[in-house]
C-alpha positions in Angstrom: 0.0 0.0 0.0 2.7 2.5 1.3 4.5 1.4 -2.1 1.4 2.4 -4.1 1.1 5.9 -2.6 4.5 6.6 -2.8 4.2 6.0 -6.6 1.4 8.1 -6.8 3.6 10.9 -5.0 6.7 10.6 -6.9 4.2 11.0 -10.3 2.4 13.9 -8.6 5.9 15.7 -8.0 6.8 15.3 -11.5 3.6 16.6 -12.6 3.8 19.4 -9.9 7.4 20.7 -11.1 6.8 23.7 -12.8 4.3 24.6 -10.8 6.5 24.6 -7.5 8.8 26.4 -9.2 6.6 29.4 -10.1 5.3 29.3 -6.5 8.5 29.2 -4.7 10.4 32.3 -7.5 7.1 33.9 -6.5 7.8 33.7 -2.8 11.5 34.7 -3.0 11.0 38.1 -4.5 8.9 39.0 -1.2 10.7 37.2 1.1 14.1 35.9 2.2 14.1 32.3 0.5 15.3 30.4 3.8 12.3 31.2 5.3 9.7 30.7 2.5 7.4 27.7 2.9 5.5 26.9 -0.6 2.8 24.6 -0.2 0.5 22.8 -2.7 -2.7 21.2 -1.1 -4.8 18.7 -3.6 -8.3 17.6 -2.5 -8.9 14.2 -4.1 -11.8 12.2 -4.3 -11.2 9.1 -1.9 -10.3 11.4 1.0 -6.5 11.5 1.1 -5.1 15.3 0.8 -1.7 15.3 -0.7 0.5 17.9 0.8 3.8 18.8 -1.4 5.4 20.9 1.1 8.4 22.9 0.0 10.6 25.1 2.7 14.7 25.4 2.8 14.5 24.8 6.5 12.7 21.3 6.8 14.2 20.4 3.7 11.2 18.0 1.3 9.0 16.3 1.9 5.7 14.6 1.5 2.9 14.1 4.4 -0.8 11.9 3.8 -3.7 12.7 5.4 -6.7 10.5 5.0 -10.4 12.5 6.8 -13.8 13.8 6.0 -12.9 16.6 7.8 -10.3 19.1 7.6 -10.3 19.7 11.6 -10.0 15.5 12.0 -7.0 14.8 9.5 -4.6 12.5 11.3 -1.3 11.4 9.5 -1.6 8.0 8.5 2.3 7.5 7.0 5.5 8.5 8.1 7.2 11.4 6.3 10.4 11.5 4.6 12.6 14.7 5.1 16.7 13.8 4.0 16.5 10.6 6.0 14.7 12.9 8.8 11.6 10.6 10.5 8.9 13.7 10.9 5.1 13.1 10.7 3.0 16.9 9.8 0.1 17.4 9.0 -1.3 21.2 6.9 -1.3 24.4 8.5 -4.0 26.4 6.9 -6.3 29.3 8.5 -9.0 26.5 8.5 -7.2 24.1 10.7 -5.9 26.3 13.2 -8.8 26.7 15.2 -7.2 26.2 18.8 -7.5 28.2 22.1 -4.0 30.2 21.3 -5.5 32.1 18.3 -4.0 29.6 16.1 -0.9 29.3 17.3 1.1 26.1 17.5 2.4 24.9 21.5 5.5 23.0 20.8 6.1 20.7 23.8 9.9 19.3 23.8 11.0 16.1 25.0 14.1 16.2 26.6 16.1 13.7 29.2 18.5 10.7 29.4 18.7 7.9 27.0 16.4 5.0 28.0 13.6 7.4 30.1 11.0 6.9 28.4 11.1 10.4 26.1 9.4 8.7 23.1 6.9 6.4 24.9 5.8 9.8 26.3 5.1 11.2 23.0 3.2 8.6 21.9 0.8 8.8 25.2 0.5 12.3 24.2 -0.1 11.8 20.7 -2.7 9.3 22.0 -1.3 6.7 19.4 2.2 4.3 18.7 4.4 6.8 16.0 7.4 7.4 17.9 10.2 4.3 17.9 9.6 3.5 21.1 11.4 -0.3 22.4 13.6 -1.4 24.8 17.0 -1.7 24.3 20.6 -1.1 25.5 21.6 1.8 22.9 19.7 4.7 22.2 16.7 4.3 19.8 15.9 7.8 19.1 19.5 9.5 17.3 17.4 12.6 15.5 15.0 15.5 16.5 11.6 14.1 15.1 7.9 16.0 15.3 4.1 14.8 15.1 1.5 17.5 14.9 -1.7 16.5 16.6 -4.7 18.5 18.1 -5.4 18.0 21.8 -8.8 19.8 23.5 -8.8 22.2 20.7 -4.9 23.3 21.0 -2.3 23.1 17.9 0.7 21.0 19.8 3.9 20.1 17.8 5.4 17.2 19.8 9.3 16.7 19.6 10.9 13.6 20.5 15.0 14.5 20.4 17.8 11.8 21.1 19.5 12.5 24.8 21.7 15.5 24.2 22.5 15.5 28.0 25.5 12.9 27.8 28.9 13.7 28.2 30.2 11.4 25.9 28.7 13.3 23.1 30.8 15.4 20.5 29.8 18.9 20.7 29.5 19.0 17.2 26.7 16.4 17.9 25.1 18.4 20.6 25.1 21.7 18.6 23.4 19.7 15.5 20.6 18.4 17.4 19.9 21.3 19.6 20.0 23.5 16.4 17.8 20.9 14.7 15.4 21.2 18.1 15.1 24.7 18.1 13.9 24.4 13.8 11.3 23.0 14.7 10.4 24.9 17.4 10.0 27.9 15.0 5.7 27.5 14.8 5.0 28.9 18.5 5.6 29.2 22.1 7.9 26.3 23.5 7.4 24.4 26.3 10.0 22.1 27.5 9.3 18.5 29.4 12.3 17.2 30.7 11.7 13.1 31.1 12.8 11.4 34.2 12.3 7.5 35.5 10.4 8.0 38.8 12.9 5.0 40.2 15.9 6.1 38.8 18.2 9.5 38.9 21.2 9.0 37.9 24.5 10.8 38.3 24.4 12.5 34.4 21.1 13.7 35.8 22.6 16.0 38.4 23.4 19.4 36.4 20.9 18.7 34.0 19.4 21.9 34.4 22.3 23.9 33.8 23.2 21.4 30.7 19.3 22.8 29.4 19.9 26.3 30.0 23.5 26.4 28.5 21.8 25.0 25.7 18.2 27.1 25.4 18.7 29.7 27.6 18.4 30.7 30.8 14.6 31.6 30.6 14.5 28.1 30.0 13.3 27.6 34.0 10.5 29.0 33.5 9.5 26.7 30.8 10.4 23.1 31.9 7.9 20.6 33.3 9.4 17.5 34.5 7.8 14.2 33.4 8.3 11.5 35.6 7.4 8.3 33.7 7.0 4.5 34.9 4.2 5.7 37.3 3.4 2.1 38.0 6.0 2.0 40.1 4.9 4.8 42.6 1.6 3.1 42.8 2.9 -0.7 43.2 4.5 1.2 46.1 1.6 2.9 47.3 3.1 6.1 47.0 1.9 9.3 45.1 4.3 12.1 43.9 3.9 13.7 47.1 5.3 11.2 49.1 8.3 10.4 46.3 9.2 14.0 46.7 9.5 13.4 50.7 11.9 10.1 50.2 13.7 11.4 47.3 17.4 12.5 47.1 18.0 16.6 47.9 19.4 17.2 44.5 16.2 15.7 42.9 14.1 17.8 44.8 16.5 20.6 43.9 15.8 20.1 40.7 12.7 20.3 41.2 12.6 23.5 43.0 14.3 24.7 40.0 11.2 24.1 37.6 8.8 25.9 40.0 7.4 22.0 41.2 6.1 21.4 37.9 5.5 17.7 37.7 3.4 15.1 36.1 3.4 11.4 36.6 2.8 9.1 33.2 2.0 5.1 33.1 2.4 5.1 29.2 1.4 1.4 29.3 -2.2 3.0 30.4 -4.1 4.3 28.2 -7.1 7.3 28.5 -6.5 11.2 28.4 -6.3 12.0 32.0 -2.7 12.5 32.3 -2.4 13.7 28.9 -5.0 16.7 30.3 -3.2 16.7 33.2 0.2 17.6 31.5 -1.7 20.0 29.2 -2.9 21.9 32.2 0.1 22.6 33.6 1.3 23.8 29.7 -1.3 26.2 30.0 0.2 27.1 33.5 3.5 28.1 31.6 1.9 30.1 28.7 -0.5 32.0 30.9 2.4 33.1 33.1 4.5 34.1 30.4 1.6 35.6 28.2 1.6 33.4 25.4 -2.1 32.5 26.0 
């Protein structure tokens, strides 16, 4: 099937040459051509919208949407963008209909290798798009983003590989924060840094100060923590109240730090309670900084 379509794309581009080319000299002689988007939306008759999106900063790319109704379209194939995984779907006037005036909330996934940073997205996404399976080297190695609508509000999810580790090349580090902060470009930024409720390890120590040096130092002010494998708290008895009394100082510190903003995920449980509960404390952040 995914053969098929992609046949159907590659004959649709072909087709679509010229015309992309008018578009994007037409952009360029308004604009600065790095930050020109050019895109090309065909309604076809079974449903699927084909999207030919063109922009010098996400590179090309192709993104299929199968609905009825514009405000329902959910991607139903992964994306290509230079090797890039990255799942969109359109931005037009009629599908930006969230509570920020249109606006995109870009929620960032940050933390150590092995946390749980892309099993997260997916319980936010509501469904499996992120690689997400165990294993002893990391699975995620490039930014990726899904685009998905949750209680009326544009959110651009962005699963990044662990940029926190020391063994990384700087060069490595600069790449994929740079990458991070591409994608960031649509709207205000939240940032949820993902923690195992059971573990903190040593590389887990400075991580603030590793975030800010990398984003900024506003970046306080814009960090949740996400503590994931919430199972474990509740095998235990425990809530995140009485974790945060039994937990080491420099934990709590770090929690201090981010203005005790926390949420607990089980991301083997499904249901949107703690996906609401996460996007109420997002709405926290962009009240207090006035991006709501």
């Amino acid at each position: 099937m995914l053969k098929l379509l992609r046949n159907k794309l590659l004959f649709i581009t072909k087709q679509m040459t010229r015309l992309l080319q008018y578009y994007t000299v037409r952009e360029q002689q308004s604009a600065d051509f790095r930050q020109c988007h050019t895109e090309l939306c065909f309604n076809r008759p079974n449903n699927f919208h084909l999207m030919l999106f063109k922009s010098c900063i996400m590179g090309s790319f192709f993104s299929i949407f199968r609905s009825n109704k514009t405000k329902d379209r959910q991607p139903v194939a992964l994306s290509w963008d230079r090797g890039l995984q990255c799942i969109s779907r359109p931005h037009t006037d009629e599908t930006k209909t969230g509570r920020h005036t249109g606006t995109t909330v870009n929620l960032v996934l940050l933390g150590m290798a092995g946390t749980g940073k892309s099993a997260s997205g997916n319980t936010i996404l509501g469904q499996k798009l992120f690689v997400s399976r165990p294993s002893s080297t990391p699975v995620t190695t490039n930014c990726q983003n899904v685009q998905t609508e949750i209680n009326g509000v544009d959110v651009n999810v962005i699963d990044t590989p662990d940029i926190f580790d020391d063994d990384i090349a700087p060069s490595v580090r600069g790449k994929h924060v740079k990458r991070c902060k591409q994608l960031c470009q649509s709207g205000p930024c939240v940032f949820v840094l993902v923690m195992h409720v059971s573990r903190f390890t040593d590389g887990e120590r400075d991580i603030m100060e590793k975030l800010e040096k990398a984003f900024g130092r506003e970046v306080r002010g814009r960090t949740i923590i996400l503590f994931t494998r919430g199972n474990d708290l509740q095998q235990a008895g425990m809530g995140l109240e009485d974790f945060f009394h039994s937990c080491q100082p420099d934990l709590k510190k770090m929690v201090e730090k981010c203005g005790n903003r926390c949420v607990l995920f089980e991301n083997n449980k499904s249901g949107p309670d703690q996906v609401e509960k996460l996007m109420t404390v997002v709405n926290t952040i962009l009240k207090d900084q006035n991006n709501l």
